[in-house]
TORMARGU-664688 format. One line per 10 residues: number of its first residue (from 1); for each residue y, x, z of N, C-alpha, C, CB. Coordinates in nm, 4 decimals, decimal comma. Each point is the difference from the previous one (the first is absolute). Glycine has a CB too. Layout:
N
NUM> Y X Z Y X Z Y X Z Y X Z  ...
//
This chain:
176
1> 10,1307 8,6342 9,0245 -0,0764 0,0165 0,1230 -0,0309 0,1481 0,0183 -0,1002 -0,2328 -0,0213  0,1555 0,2848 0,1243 -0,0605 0,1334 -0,0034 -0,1112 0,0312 0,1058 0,2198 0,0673 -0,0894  -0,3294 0,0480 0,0570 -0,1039 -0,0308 0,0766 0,0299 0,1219 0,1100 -0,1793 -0,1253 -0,1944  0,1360 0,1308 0,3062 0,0352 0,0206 0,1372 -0,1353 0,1536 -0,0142 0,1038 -0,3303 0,1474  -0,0708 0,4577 -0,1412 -0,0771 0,0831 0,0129 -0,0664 0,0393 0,1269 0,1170 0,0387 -0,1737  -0,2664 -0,0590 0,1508 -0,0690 -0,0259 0,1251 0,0075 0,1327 0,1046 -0,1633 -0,1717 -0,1424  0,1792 0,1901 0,2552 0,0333 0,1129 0,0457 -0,1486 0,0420 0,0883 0,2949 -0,0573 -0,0041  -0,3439 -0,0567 0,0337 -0,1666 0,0322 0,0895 -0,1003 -0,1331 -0,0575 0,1185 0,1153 0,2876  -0,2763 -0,0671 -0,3018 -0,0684 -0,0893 -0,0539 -0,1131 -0,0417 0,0891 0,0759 0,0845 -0,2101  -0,0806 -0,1191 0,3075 -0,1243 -0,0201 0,0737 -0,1154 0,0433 -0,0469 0,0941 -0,1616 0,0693
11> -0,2447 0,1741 0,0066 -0,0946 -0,0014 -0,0902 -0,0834 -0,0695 0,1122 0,0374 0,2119 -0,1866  -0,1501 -0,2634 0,1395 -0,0974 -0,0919 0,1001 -0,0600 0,0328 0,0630 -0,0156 -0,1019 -0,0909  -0,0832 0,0920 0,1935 -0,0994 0,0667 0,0312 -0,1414 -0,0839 -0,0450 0,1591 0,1153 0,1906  -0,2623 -0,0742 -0,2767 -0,0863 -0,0158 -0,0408 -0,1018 -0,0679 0,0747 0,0848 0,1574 -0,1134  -0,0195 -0,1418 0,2472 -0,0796 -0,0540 0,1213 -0,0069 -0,1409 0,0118 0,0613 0,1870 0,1138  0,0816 -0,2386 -0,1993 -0,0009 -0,1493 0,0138 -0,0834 -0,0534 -0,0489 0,1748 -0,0096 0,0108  -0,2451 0,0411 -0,1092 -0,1095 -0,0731 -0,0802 -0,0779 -0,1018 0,0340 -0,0043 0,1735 -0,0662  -0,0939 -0,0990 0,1557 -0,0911 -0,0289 0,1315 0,0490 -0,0773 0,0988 -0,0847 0,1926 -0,0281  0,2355 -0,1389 0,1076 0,0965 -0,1177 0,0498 -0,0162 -0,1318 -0,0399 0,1453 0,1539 0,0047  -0,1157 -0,1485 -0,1504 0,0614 -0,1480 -0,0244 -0,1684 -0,0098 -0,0223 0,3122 -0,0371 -0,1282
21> -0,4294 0,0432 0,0321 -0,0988 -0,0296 0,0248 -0,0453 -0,0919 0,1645 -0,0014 0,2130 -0,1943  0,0311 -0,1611 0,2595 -0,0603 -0,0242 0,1056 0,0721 -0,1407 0,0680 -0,0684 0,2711 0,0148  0,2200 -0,2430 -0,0474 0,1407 -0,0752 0,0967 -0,0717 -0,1631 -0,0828 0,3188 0,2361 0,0173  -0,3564 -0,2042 -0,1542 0,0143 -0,1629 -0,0853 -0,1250 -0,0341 -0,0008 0,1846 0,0223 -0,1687  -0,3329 0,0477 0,2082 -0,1484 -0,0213 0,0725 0,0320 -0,0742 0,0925 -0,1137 0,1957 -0,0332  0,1573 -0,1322 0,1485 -0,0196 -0,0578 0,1254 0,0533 -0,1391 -0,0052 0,0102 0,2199 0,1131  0,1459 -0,2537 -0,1201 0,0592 -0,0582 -0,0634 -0,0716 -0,1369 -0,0653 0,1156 0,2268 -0,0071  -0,1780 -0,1646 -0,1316 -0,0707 -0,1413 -0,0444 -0,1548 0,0095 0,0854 0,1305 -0,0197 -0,2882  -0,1959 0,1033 0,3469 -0,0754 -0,0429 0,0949 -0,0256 -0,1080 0,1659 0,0148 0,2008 -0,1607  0,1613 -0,2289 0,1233 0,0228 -0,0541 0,1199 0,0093 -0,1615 0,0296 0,1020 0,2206 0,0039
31> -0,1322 -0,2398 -0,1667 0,0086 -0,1274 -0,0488 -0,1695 -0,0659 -0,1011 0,3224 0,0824 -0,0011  -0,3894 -0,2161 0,0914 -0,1344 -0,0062 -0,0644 0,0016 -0,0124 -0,1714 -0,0773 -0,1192 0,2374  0,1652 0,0826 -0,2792 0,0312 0,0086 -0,1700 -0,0177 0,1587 -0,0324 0,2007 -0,2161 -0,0169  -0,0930 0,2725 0,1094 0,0389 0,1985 -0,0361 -0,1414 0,0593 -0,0360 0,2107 0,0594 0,2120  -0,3026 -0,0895 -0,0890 -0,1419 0,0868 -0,0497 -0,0525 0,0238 -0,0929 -0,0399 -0,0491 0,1219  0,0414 -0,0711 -0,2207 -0,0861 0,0263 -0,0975 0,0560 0,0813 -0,1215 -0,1075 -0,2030 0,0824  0,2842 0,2062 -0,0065 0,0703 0,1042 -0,1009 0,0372 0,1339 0,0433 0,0874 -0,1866 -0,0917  -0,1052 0,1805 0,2078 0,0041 0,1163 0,0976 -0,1275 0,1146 -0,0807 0,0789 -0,1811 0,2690  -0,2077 0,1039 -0,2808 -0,1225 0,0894 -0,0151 0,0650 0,0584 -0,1853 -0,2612 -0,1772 0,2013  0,3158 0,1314 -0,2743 0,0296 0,0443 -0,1103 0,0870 0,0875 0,0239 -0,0548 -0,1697 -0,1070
41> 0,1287 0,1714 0,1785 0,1378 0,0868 0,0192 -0,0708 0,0896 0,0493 0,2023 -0,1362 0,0427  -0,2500 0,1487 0,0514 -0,0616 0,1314 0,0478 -0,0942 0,0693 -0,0886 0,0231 -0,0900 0,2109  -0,0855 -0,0121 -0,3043 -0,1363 0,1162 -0,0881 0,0644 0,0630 -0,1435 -0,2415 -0,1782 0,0773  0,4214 0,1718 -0,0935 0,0518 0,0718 -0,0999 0,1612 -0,0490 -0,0281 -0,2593 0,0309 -0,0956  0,1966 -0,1806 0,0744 0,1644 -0,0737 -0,0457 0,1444 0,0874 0,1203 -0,1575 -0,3302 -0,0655  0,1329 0,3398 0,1712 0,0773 0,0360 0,0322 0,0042 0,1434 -0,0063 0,0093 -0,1968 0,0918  -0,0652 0,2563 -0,1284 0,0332 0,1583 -0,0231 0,0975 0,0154 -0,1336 -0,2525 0,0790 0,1059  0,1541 -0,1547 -0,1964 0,1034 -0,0339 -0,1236 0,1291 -0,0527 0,0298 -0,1840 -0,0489 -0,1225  0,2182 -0,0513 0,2229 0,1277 -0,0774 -0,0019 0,0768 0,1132 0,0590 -0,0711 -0,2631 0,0271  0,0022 0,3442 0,0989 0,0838 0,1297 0,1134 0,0546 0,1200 -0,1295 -0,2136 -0,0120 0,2812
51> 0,1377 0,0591 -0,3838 -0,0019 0,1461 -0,0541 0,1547 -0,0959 -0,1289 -0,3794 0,1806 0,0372  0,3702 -0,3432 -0,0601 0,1255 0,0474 -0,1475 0,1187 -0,0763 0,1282 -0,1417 -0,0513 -0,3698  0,1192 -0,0050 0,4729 0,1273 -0,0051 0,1289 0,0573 0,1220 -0,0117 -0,1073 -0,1393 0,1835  0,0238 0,2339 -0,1717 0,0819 0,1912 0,0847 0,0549 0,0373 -0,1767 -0,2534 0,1624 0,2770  0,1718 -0,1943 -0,3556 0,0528 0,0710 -0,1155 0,1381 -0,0896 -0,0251 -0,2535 0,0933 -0,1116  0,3159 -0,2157 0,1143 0,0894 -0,0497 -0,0015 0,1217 -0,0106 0,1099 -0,1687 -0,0702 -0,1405  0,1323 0,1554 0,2614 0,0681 0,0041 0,1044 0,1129 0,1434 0,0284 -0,2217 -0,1612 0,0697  0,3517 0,1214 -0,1143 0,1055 0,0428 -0,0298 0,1306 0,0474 0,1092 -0,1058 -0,1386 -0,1886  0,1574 0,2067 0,1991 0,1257 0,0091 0,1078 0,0926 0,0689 -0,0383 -0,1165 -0,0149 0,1657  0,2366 -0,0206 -0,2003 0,0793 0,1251 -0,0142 0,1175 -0,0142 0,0758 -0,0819 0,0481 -0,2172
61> 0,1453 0,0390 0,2928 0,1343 0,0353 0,0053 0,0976 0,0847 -0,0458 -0,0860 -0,0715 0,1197  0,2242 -0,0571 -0,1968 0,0754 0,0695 -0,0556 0,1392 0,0490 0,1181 -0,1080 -0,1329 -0,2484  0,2137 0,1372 0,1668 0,0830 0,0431 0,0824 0,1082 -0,0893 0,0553 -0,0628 0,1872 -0,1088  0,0149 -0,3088 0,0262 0,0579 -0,1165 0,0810 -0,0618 -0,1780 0,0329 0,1899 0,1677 -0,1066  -0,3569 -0,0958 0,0925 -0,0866 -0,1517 0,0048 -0,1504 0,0495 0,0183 0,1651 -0,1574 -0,1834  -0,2584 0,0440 0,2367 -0,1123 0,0853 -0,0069 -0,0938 -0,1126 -0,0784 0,0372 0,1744 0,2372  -0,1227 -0,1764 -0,3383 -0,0502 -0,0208 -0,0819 -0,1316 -0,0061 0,0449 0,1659 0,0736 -0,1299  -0,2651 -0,1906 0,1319 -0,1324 0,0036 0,0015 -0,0533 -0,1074 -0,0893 0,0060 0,0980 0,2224  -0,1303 -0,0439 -0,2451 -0,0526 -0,1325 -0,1115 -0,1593 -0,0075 0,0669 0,1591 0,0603 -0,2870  -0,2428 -0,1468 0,2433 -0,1420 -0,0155 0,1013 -0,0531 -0,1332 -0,1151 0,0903 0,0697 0,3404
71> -0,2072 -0,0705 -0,3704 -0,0604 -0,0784 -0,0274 -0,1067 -0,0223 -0,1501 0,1952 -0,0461 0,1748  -0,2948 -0,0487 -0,2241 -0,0652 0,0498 -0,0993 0,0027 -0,1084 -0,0677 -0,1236 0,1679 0,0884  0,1470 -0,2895 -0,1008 0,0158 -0,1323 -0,0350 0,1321 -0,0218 -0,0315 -0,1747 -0,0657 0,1285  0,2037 0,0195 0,0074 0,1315 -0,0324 0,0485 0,1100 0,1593 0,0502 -0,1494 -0,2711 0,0931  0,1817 0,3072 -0,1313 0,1103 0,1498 0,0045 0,0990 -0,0467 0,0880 -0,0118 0,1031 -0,2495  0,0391 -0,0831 0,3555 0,0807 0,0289 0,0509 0,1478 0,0892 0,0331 -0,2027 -0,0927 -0,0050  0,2963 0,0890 -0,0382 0,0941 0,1169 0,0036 0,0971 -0,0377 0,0978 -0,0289 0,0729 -0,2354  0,1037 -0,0354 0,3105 0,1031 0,0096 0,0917 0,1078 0,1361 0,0068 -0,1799 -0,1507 0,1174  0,2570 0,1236 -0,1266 0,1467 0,1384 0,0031 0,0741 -0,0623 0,1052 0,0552 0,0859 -0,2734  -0,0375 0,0175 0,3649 0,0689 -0,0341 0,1681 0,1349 0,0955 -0,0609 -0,2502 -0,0100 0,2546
81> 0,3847 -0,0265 -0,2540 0,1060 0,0671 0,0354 -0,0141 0,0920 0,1175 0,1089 -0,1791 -0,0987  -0,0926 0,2978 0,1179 -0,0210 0,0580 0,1321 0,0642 -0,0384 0,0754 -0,0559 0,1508 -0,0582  0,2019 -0,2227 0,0410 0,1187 0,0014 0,0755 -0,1062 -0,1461 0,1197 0,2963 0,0965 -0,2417  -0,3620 -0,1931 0,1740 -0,0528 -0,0790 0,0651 -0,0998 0,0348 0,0616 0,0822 -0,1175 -0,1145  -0,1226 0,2167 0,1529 -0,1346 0,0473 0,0881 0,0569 0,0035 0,1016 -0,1380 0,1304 -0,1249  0,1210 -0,2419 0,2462 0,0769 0,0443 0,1675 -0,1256 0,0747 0,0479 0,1767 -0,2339 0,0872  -0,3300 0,2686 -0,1085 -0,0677 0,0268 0,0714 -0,1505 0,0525 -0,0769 0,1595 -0,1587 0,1618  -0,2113 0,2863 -0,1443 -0,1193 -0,0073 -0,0587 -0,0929 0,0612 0,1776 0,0888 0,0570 -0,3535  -0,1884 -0,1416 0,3087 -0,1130 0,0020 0,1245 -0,1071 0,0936 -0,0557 0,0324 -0,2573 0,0961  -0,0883 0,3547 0,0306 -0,1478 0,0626 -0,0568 -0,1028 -0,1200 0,0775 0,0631 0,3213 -0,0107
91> -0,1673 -0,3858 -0,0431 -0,1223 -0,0129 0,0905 -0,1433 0,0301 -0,0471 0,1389 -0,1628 0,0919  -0,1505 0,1901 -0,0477 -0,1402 0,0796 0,0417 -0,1044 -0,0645 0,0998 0,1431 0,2007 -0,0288  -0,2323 -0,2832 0,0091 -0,1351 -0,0110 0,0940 -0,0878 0,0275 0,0038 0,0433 -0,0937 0,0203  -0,1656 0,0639 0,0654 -0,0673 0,0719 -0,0202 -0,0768 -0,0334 -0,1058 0,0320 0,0599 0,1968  -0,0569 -0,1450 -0,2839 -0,1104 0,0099 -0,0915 0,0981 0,0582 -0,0988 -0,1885 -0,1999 0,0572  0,3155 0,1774 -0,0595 0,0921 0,0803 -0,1095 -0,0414 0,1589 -0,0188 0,2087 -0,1627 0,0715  -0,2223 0,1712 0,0670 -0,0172 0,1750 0,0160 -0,1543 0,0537 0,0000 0,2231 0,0021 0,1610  -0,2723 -0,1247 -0,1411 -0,1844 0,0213 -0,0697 0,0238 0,0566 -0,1298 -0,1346 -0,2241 0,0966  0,1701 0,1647 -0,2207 0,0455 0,0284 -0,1265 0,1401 0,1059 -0,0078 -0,1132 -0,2483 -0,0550  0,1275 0,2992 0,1522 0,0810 0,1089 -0,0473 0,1786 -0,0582 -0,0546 -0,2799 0,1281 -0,0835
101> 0,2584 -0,2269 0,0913 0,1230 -0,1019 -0,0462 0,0851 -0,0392 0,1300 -0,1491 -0,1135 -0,2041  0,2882 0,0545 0,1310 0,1045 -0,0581 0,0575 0,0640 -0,0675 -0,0423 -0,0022 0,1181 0,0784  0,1136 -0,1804 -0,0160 0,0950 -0,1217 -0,0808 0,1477 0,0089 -0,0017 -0,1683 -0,1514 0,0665  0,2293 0,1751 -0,1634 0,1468 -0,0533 0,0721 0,0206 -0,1096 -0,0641 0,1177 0,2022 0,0524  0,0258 -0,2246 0,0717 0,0083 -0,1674 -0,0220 0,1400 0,0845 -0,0123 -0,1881 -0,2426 0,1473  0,2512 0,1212 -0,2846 0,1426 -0,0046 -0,0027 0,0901 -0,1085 0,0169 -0,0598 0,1492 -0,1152  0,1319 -0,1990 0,2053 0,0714 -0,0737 0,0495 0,1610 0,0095 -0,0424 -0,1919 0,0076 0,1666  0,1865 -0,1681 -0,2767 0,1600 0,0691 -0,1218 0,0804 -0,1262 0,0609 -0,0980 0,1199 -0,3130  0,2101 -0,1167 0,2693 0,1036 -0,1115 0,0113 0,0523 -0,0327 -0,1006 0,0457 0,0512 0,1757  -0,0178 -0,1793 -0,2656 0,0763 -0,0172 -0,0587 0,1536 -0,0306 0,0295 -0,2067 -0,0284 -0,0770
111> 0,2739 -0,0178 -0,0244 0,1737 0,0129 -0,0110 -0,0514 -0,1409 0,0958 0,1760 0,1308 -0,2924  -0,2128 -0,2524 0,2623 -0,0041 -0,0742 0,0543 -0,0517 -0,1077 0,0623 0,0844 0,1090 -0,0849  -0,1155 -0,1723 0,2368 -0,1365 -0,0660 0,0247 -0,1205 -0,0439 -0,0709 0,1416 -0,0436 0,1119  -0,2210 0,0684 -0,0427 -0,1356 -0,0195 -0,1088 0,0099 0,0629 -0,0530 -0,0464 -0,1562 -0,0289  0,0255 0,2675 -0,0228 -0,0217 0,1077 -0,1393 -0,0431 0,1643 0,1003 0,2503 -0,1444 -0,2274  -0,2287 0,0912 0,3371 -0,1186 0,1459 0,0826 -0,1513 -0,0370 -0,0306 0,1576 0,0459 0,2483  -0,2041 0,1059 -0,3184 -0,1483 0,0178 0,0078 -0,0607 0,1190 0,0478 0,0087 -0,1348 -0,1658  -0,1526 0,1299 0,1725 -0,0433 0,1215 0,0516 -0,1386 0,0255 -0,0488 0,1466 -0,0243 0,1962  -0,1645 0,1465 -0,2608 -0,1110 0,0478 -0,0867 -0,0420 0,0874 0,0564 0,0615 -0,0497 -0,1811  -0,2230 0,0718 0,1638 -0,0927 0,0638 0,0768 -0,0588 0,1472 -0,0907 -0,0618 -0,2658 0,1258
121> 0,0543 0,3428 -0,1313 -0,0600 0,1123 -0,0673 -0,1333 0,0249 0,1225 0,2611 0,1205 -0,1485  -0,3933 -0,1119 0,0620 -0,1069 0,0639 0,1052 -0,0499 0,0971 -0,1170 -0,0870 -0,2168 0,1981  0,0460 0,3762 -0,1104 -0,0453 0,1090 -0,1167 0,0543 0,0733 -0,0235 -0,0743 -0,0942 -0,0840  0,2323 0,0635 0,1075 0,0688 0,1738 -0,0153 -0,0200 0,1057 0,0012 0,0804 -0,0628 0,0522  -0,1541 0,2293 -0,1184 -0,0394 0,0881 0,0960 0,1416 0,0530 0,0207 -0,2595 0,0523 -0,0623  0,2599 0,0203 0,2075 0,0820 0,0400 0,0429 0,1502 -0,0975 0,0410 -0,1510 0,1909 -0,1204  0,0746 -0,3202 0,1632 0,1335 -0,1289 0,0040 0,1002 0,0261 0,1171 -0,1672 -0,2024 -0,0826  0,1379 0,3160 0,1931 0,1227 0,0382 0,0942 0,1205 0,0412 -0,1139 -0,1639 0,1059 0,2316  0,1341 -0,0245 -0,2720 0,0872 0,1008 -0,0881 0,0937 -0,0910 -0,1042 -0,2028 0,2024 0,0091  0,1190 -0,3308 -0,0550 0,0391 -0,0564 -0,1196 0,1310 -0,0977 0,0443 -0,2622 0,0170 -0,1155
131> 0,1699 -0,0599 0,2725 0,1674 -0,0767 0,0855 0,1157 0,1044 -0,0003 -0,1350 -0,1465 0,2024  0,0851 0,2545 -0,1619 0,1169 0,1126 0,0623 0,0968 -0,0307 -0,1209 -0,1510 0,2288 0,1373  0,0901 -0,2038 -0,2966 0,0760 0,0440 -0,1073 0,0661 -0,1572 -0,0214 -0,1624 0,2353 -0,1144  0,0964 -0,3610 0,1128 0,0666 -0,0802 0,0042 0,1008 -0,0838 0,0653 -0,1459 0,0605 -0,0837  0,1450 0,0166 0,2153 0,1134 -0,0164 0,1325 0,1030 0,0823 -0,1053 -0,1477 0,0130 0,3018  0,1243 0,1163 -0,2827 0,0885 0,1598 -0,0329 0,0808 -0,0936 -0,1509 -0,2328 0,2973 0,0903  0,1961 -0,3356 -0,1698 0,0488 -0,0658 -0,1417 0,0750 -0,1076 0,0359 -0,1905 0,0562 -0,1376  0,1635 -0,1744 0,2363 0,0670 -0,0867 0,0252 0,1371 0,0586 0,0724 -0,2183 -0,1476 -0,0051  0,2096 0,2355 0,0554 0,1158 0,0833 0,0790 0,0864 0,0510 -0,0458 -0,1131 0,0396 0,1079  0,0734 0,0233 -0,2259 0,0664 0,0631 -0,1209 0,0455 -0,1087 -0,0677 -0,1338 0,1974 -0,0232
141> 0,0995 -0,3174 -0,0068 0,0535 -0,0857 -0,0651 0,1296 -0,0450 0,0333 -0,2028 -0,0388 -0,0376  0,2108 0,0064 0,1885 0,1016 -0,0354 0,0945 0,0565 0,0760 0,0041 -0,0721 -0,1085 0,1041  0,0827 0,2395 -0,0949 0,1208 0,0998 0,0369 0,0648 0,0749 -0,1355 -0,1260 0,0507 0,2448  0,0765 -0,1022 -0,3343 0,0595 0,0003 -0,1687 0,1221 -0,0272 0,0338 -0,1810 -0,0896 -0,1576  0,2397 0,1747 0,0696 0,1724 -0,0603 -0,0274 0,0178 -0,1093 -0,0943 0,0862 0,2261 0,0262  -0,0936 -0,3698 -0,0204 -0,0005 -0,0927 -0,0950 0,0846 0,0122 -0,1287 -0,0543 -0,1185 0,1900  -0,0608 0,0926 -0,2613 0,1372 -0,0231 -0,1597 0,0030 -0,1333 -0,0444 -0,0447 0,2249 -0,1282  0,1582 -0,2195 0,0545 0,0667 -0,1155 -0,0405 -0,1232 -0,0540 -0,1136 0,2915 0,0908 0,0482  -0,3130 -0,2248 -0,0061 -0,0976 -0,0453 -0,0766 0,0571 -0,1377 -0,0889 -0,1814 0,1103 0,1868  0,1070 -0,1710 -0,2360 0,0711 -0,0820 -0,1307 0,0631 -0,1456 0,0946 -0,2131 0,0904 -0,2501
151> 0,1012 -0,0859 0,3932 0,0838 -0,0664 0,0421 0,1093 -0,0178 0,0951 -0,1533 -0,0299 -0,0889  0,1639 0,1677 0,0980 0,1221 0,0364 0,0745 0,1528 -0,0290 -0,1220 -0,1794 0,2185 0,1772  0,1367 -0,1797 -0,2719 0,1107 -0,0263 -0,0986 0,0374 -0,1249 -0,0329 -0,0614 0,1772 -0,0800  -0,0581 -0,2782 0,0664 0,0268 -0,1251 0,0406 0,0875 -0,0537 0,0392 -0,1354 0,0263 0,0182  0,1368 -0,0178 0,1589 0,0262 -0,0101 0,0891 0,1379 -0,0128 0,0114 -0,1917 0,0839 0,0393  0,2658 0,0918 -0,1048 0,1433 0,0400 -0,0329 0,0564 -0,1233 -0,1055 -0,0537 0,2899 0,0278  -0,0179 -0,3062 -0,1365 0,0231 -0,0675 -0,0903 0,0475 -0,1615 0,0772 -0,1754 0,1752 -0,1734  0,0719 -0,2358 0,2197 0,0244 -0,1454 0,1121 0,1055 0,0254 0,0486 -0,2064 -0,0597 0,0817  0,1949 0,1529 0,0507 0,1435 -0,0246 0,0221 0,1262 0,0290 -0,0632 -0,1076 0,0103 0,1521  0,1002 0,0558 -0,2243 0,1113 -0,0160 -0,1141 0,0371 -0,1195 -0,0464 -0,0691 0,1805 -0,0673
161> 0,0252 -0,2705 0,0301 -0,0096 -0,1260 -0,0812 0,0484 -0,1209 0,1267 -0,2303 0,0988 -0,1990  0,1677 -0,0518 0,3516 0,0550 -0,0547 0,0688 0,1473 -0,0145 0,0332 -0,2005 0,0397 0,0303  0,2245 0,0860 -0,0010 0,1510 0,0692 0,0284 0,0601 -0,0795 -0,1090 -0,0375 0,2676 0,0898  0,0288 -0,3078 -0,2664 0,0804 -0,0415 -0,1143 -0,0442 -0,1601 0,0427 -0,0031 0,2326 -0,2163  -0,0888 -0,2773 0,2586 0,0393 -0,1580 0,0305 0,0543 -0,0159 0,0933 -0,1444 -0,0770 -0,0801  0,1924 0,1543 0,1985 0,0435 -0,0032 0,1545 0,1499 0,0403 -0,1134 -0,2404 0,0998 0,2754  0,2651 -0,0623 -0,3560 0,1383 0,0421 -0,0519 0,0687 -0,1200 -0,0543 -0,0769 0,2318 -0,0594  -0,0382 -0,3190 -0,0126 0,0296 -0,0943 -0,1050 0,0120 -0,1061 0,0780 -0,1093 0,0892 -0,1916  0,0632 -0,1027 0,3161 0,0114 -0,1120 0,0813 0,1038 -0,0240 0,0918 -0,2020 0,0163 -0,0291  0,2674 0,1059 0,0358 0,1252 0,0005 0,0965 0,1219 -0,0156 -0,1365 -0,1083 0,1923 0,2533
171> 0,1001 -0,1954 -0,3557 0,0636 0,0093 -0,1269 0,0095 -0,1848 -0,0285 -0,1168 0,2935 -0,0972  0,0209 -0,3284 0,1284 -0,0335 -0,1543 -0,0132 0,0817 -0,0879 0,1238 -0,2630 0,0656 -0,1076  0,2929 0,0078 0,2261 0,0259 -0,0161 0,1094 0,0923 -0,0250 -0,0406 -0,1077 0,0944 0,1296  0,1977 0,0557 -0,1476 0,1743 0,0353 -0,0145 0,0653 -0,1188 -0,1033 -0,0328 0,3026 0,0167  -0,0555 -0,3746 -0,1569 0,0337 -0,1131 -0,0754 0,0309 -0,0800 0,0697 -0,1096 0,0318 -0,1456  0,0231 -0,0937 0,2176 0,0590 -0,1284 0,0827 0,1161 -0,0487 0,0734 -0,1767 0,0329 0,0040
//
């Protein structure tokens, strides 16, 4: 397995903290059960849950995938092939931009139905720039001069083997 040298590393904005504080308050405030967990979340638990979220909140782009991990329990990791990114979105609203924050959304495709997904990053600092570099990389990926990969050799190999039964079968033919 060889490991993929990271070429850009995101970093968060500290701002999310308070964000998510607030996004998973309101949230369980919105529900008569939530309150009575709402008032805990707000007098610490959630500062504690917001400060080891950001310390576990990860991004990298390499030079042919982009890598994120998220979570404190349950870990989350995801690696997008770049070649499958048809689309990265900026959004920005306004309470996003209360907190100084933003989102991109990435919109992937797989080889085949059902296997398109789309992952959200909120917190990027500087997340215009981070699309630019991750457009600019996906571009570069595509306009690579392809090399022969193991399964391109494959490939040669199959049809080879084809061509010798398409030989052996007209050989089987000519007997008759």
């Amino acid at each position: 397995m060889t490991i993929e040298p990271i070429t850009i590393r995101a970093r968060f904005n500290p701002l999310i903290k308070p964000f998510l504080v607030m996004q998973i308050g309101v949230t369980m405030m919105l529900t008569i059960v939530g309150i009575p967990l709402a008032i805990a979340w707000f007098l610490g638990v959630g500062r504690w849950w917001a400060q080891h979220y950001f310390d576990k909140l990860e991004c990298q782009l390499g030079e042919r995938s982009l890598r994120y991990r998220k979570g404190i329990l349950v870990t989350t990791e995801k690696t997008i092939p770049l070649e499958n990114i048809q689309d990265v979105t900026f959004i920005e609203g306004p309470i996003l931009r209360h907190f100084n924050l933003s989102t991109l959304k990435f919109e992937t495709a797989g080889h085949s139905a059902g296997q398109a997904s789309d992952m959200r990053l909120t917190g990027i600092i500087d997340a215009q720039a981070f699309r630019a570099r991750i457009l600019q990389a996906r571009e570069a990926l595509r306009h690579a001069p392809q090399q022969k990969s193991e399964g391109d050799e494959q490939l040669v190999v199959l049809r080879s083997i084809e061509a010798k039964l398409g030989e052996i079968a007209e050989l089987l033919r000519a007997r008759q």
